[in-house]
C-alpha positions as CSV (number, residue, x, y, z in Angstrom):
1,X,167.6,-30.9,103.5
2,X,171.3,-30.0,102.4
3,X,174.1,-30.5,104.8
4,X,176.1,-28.0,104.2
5,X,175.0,-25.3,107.0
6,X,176.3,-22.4,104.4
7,X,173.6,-23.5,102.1
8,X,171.3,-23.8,104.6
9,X,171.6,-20.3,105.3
10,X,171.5,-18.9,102.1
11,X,168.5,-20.6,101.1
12,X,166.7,-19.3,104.2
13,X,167.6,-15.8,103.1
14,X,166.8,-16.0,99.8
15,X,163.3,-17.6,100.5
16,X,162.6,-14.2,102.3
17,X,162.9,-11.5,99.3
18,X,161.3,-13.0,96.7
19,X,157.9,-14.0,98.4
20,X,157.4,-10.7,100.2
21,X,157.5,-8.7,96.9
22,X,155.7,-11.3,95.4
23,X,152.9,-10.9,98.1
24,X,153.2,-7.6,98.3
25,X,151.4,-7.1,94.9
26,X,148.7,-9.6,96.2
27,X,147.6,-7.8,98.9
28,X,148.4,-6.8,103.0
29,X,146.8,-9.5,103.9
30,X,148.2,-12.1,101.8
31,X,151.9,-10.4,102.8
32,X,151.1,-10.6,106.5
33,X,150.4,-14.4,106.1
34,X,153.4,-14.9,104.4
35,X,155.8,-13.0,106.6
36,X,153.9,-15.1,109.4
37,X,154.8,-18.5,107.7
38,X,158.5,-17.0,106.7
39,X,158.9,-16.3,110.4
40,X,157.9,-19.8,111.2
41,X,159.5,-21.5,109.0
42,X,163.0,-19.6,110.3
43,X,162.5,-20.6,113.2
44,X,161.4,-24.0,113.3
45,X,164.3,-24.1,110.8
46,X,166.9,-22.9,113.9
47,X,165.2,-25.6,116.0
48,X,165.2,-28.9,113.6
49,X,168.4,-28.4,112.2
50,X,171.4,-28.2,114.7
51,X,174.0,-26.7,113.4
52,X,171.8,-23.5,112.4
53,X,172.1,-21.0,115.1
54,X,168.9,-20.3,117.2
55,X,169.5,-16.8,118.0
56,X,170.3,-15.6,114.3
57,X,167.8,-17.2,112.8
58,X,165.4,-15.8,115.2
59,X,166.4,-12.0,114.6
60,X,166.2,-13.0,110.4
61,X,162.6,-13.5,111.6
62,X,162.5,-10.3,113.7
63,X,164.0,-8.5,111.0
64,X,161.6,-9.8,108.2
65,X,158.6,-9.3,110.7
66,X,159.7,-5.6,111.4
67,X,160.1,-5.0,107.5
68,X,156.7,-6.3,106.7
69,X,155.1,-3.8,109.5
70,X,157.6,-0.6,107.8
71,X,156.2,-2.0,104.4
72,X,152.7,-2.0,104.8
73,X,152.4,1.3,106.7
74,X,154.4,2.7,103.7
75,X,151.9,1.1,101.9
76,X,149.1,2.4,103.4
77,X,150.2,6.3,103.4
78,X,150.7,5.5,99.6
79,X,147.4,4.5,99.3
80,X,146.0,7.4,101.4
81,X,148.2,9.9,99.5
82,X,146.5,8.1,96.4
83,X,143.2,8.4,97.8
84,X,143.7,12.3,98.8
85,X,145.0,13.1,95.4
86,X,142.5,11.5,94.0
87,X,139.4,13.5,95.7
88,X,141.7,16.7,94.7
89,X,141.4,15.9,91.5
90,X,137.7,15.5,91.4
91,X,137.0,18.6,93.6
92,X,139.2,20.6,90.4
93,X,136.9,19.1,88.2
94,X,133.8,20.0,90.1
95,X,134.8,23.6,91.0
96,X,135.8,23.8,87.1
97,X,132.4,22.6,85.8
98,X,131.1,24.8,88.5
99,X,133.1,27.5,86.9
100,X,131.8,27.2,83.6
101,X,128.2,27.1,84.6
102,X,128.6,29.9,86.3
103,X,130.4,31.7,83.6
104,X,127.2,30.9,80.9
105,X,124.4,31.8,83.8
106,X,126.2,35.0,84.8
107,X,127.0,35.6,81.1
108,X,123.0,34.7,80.4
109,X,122.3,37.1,83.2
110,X,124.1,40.1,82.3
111,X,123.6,40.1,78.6
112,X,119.8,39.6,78.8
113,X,118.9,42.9,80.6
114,X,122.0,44.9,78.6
115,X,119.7,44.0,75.1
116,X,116.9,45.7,76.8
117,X,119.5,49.0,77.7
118,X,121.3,48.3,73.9
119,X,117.7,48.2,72.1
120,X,115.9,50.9,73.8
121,X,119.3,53.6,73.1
122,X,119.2,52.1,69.5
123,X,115.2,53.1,69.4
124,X,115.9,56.2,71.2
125,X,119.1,56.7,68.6
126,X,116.6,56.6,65.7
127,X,114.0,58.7,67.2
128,X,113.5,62.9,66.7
129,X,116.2,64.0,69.5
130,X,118.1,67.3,69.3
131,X,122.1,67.0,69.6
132,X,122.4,67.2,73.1
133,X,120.1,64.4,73.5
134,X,122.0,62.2,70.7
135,X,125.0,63.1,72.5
136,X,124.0,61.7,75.7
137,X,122.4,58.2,74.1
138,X,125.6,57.7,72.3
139,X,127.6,57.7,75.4
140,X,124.6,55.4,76.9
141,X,125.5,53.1,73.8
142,X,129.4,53.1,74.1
143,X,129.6,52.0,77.4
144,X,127.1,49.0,76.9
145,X,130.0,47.6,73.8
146,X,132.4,48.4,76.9
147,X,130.6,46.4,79.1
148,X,130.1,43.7,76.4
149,X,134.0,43.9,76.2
150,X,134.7,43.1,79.2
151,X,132.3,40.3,79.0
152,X,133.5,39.3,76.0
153,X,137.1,39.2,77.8
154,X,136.2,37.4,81.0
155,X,134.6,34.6,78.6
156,X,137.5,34.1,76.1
157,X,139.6,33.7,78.7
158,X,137.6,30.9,80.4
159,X,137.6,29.2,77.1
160,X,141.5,29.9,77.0
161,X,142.0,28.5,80.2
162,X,140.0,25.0,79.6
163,X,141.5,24.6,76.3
164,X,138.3,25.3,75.0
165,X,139.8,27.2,71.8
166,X,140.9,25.8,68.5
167,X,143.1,27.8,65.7
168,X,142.0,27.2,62.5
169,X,143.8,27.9,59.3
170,X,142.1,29.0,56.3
171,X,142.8,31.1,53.2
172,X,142.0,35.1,54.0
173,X,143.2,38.4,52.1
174,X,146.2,40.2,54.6
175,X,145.4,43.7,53.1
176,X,141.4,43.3,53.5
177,X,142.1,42.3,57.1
178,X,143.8,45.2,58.1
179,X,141.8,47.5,56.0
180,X,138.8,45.9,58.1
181,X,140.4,46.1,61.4
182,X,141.5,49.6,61.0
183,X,138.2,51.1,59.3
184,X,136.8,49.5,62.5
185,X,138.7,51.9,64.9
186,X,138.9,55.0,62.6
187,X,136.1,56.4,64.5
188,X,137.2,55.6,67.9
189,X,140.5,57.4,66.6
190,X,138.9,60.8,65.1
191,X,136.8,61.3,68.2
192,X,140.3,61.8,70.1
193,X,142.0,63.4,67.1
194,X,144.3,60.7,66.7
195,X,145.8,59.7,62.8
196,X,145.5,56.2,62.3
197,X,148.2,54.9,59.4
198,X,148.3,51.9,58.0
199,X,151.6,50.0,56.3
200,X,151.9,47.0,54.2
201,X,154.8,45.4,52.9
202,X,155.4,44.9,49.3
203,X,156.8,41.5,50.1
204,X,153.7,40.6,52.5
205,X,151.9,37.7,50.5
206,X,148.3,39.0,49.1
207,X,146.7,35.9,51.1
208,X,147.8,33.2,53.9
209,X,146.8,30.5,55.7
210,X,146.0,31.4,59.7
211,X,143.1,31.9,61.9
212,X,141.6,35.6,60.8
213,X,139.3,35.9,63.4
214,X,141.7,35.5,66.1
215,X,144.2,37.6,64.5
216,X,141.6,40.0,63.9
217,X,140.8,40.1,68.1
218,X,144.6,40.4,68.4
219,X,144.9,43.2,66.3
220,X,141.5,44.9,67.2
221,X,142.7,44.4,70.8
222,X,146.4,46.1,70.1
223,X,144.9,48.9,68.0
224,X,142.3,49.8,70.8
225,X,145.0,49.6,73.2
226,X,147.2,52.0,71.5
227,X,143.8,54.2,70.6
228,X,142.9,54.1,74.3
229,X,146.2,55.4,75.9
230,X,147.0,57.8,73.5
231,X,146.2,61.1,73.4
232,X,147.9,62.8,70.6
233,X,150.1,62.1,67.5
234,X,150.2,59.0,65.1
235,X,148.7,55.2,65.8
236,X,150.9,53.3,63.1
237,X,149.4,49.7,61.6
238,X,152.2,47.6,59.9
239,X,152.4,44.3,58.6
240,X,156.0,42.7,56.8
241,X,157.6,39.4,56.8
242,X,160.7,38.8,59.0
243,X,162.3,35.7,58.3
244,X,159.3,32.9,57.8
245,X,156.9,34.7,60.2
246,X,154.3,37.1,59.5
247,X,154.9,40.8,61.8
248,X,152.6,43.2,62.8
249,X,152.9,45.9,65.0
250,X,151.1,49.0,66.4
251,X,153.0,52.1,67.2
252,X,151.5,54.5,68.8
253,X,152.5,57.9,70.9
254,X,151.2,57.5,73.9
255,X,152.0,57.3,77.9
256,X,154.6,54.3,77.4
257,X,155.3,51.5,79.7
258,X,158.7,51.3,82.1
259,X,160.5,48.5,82.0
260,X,159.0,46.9,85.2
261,X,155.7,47.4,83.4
262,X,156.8,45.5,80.4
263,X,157.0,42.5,82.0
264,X,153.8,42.5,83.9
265,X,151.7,43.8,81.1
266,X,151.2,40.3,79.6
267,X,150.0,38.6,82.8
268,X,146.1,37.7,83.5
269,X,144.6,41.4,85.4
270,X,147.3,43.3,84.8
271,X,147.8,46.4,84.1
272,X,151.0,49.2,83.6
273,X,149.8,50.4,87.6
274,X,147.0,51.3,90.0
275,X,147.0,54.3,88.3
276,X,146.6,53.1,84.9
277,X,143.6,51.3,86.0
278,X,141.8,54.2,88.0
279,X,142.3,56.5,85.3
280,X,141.7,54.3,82.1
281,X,139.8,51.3,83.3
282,X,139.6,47.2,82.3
283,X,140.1,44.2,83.3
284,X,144.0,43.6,82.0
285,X,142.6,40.6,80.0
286,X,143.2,41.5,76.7
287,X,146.7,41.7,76.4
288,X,146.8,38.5,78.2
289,X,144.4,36.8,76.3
290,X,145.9,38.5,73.2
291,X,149.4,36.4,74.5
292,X,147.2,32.9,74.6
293,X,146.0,33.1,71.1
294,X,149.2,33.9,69.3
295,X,151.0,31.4,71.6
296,X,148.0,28.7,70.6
297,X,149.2,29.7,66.4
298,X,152.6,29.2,67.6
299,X,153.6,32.6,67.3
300,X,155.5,35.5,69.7
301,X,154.6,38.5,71.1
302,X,155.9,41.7,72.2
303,X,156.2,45.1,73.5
304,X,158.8,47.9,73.1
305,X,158.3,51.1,74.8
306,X,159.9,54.1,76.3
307,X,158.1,56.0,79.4
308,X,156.0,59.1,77.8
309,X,157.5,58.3,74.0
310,X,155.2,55.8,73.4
311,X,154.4,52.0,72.8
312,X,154.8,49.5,69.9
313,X,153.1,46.3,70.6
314,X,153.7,43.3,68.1
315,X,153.8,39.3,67.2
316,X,155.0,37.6,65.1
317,X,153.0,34.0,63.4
318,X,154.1,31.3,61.0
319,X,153.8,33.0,57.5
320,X,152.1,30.5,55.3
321,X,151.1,31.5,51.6
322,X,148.4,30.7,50.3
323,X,146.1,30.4,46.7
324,X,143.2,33.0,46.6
325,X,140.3,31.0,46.5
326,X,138.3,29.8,43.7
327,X,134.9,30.7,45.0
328,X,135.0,33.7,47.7
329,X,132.4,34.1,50.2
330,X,129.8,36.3,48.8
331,X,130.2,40.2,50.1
332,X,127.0,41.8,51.4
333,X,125.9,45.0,48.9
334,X,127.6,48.7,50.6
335,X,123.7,49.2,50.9
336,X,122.4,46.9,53.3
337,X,118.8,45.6,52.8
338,X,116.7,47.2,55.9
339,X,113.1,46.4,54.5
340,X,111.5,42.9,54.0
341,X,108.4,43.9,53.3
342,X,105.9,41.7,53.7
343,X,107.9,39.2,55.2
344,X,106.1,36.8,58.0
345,X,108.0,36.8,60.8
346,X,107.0,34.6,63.9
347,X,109.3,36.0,67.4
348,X,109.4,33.2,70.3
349,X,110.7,35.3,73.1
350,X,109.2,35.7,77.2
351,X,110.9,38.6,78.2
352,X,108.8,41.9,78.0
353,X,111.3,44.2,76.9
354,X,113.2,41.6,74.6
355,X,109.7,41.1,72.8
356,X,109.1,45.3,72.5
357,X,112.5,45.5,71.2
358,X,112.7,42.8,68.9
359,X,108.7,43.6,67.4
360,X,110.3,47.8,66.9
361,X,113.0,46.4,65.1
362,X,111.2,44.3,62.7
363,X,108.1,46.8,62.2
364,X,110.6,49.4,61.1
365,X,111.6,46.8,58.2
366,X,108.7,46.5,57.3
367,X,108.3,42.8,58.3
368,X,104.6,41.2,59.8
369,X,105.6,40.6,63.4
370,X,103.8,37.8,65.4
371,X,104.7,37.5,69.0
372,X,104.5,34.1,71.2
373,X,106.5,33.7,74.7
374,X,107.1,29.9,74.7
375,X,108.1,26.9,72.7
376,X,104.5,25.2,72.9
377,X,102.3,28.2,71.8
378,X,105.2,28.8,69.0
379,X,104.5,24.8,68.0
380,X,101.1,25.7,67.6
381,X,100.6,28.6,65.7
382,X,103.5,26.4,63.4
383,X,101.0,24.2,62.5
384,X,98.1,26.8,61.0
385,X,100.4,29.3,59.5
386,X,103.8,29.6,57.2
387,X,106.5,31.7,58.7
388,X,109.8,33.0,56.6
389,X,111.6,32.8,59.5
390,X,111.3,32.3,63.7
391,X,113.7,33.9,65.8
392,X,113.6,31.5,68.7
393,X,114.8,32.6,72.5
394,X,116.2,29.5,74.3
395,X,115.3,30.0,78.0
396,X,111.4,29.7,78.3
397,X,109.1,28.9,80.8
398,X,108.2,25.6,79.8
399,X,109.6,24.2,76.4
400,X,112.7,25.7,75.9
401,X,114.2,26.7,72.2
402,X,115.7,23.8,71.5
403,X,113.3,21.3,72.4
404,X,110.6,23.2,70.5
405,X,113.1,23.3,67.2
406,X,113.4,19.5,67.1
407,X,109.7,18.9,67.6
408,X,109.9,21.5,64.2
409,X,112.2,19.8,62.7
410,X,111.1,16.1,63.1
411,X,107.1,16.9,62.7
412,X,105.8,17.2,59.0
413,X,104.1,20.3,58.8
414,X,104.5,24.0,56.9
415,X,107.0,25.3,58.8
416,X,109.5,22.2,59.0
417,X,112.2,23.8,56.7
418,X,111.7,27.8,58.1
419,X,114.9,29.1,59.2
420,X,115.5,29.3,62.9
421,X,116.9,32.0,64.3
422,X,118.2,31.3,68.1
423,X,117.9,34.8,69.9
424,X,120.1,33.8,73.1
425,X,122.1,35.4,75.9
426,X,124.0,31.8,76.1
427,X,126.8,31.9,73.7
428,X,129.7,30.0,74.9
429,X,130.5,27.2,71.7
430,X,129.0,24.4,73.0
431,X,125.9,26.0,73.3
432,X,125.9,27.5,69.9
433,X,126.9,24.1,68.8
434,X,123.9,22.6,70.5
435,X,121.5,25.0,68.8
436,X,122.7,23.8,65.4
437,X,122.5,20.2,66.1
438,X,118.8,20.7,67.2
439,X,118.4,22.3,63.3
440,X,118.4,26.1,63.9
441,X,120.0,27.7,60.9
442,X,122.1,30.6,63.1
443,X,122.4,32.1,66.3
444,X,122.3,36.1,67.4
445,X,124.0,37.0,70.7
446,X,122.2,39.1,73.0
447,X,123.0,41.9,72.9
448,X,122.2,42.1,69.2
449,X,121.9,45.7,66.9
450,X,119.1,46.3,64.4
451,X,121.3,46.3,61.5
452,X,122.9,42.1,62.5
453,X,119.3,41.5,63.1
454,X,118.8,42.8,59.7
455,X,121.5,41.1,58.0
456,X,120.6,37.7,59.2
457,X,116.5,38.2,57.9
458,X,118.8,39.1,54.5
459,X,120.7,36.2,54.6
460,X,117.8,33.8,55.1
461,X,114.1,35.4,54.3
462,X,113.8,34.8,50.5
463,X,111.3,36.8,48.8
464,X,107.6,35.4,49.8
465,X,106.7,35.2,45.9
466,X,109.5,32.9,45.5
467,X,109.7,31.3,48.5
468,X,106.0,30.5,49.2
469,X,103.8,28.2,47.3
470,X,100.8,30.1,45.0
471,X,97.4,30.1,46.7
């Protein structure tokens, strides 16, 4: 040992830093032992060496002793903090993935028996009924696409809120968008006496580069709004470029918002008041929702209004030009094909009323309805017969849809390559997506109307002569 009882000393002390943080990355236990042998060692120290005094180098040990103990209960709340935060954390992601499955069964749920109440008022629609009568089914049938709203509404904003929504960007006419959005509501407009105008810039690019179908839900949802609470005057449509972003607005006449309302209008079940909501109903989703998806294109939105003068709600998105498209996506014909006659047709579907919906719709196109209410009857009569096309439910008794479409698929046999229809009340994307993966060719959301059922037997029921090997 060194003589000199200043060294002594400081080489003590600085024995004691080092190895406690050292050990203190090892473990407690390993720590403990090493503030024991420090201890020690200090104190065997005072007693072998004499001119080391006893008392100091006793409290250096009480003092290294004490800050083990403060050190390891620190470092046991740390770890129990960790450990708290940690089953947090997992309950989020089990009351989330809760969430979502109750989301898709409640959504399964409710839309199943609304296509029972949407079929039968679109059978009764069709049949001999005198005005009154019509009148009263097409009140029936507006508040089912209310309902579906809502639905619709309480879903997108699920998928908002677990980032469960993705902006695409692809080419798509500005003018045709509008004009689509607008003939859309013109009826909704008339049957309140409302004008509807629309407004396009000259300087507005003839096509750009964003996500259409969100835009188009934006729109639809600001137009509707403005429809809604208005009940007089004009409802103004305009679209211009400010700057490098793409601005659209609605103007409309109506009620108008105070200021206090304009800054609660945006937020998740809100609405302008109590009021508001008594008198004109909703969930105060859309404009909220309307908020996330021009947010998620990187975009603004907006709302300027004067109490009883009226509203005008706008937003603003990055304006990107773009080339018309070589090839466009073929248009359907103004007349809509509504008889396939002759077409075979085989309907995999276990609920009563589905099945008397879905067999009315189909015999008044003319098509050769056969009806089966789960996957393995549906495999069988695959076998001994060719079908154009199978509109498959999912949830059956005992093979489900999908199971029974990649059996289909992966079994040689004369219906391997029919189109697949998937009939379901689950929508949500990942269930779509699943359908496809398993080789259906589309899905139809229940609720469904005769003429989407009709469009999709158009898009994929070629004609039998063609289609069908000769005899």
């Amino acid at each position: 040992m060194m003589n000199d009882v200043g060294y002594h000393w400081r080489q003590e002390i600085f024995l004691i830093g080092p190895p406690v943080l050292a050990l203190l990355l090892v473990g407690l236990r390993a720590a403990a032992i090493a503030t024991g042998v420090i201890a020690i060692n200090l104190i065997v120290a005072a007693i072998w060496v004499d001119h080391l005094p006893f008392g100091s180098m006793v409290v250096v040990a009480a003092v290294c002793v004490t800050l083990m103990i403060g050190l390891a209960m620190f470092h046991n709340e740390i770890e129990r903090k960790e450990q708290r935060l940690i089953e947090l954390r997992d309950e989020a992601q089990r009351a989330d993935r809760e969430k979502s499955d109750f989301l898709a069964k409640m959504s399964h749920e409710i839309r199943t028996p609304l296509n029972g109440l949407s079929g039968i008022l679109q059978l009764l629609d069709e049949s001999d009924l005198n005005e009154d009568q019509k009148s009263l089914v097409a009140t029936g049938r507006s508040s089912g696409r209310s309902l579906m709203r809502l639905i619709n509404d309480v879903l997108d904003y699920s998928k908002i809120a677990a980032h469960g929504i993705t902006i695409e960007n692809t080419p798509f006419a500005t003018r045709e968008l509008l004009t689509s959005v607008s003939t859309a509501q013109t009826a909704a407009a008339k049957a309140k006496e409302l004008d509807l105008v629309l407004e396009v810039a000259a300087d507005v690019p003839a096509w750009i580069s964003a996500d259409a179908t969100r835009l188009n839900q934006v729109i639809t949802n600001l137009l509707g709004n403005a429809i809604k609470f208005s009940q007089e005057g004009t409802i103004t449509l305009q679209m211009s470029v400010q700057d490098t972003n793409l601005y659209v607005a609605v103007t409309d006449q109506g009620i108008g918002l105070t200021q206090e309302a304009q800054k609660r209008v945006f937020n998740k079940f809100e609405q302008a008041s109590s009021a508001t909501n008594r008198r004109y109903g909703g969930t105060g989703l859309g404009l909220s929702i309307s908020k996330e998806l021009i947010e998620l294109m990187d975009g603004k939105i907006g709302v300027d209004s004067t109490p009883f003068k009226g509203s005008t709600f706008w937003f603003t998105v990055p304006l990107i030009p773009a080339e018309q498209p070589k090839s466009l996506p073929q248009q359907p014909a103004p007349n809509a094909q509504t008889s396939f006659e002759g077409a075979e047709i085989l309907v995999v579907e276990d609920n009563r009323t589905n099945q008397m919906i879905v067999r009315r719709f189909l015999e008044s196109m003319d098509v050769n309805v056969e009806i089966v209410d789960d996957g393995r009857p549906a495999l069988q009569r695959c076998t001994a017969k060719r079908y154009d096309l199978i509109l498959m439910d999912i949830q059956l008794l005992d093979m489900d849809g999908v199971e029974a479409t990649e059996i289909l698929r992966a079994t040689p046999g004369p219906n391997r390559k029919t189109p697949i229809v998937a009939l379901s009340a689950n929508i949500l994307p990942e269930q779509t997506n699943a359908y496809l993966k398993a080789g259906m060719n589309a899905c139809l959301g229940k609720p469904f109307r005769k003429d989407e059922l009709s469009k999709v037997i158009g898009e994929l029921v070629k004609a039998r002569k063609a289609d069908k090997p000769a005899a």
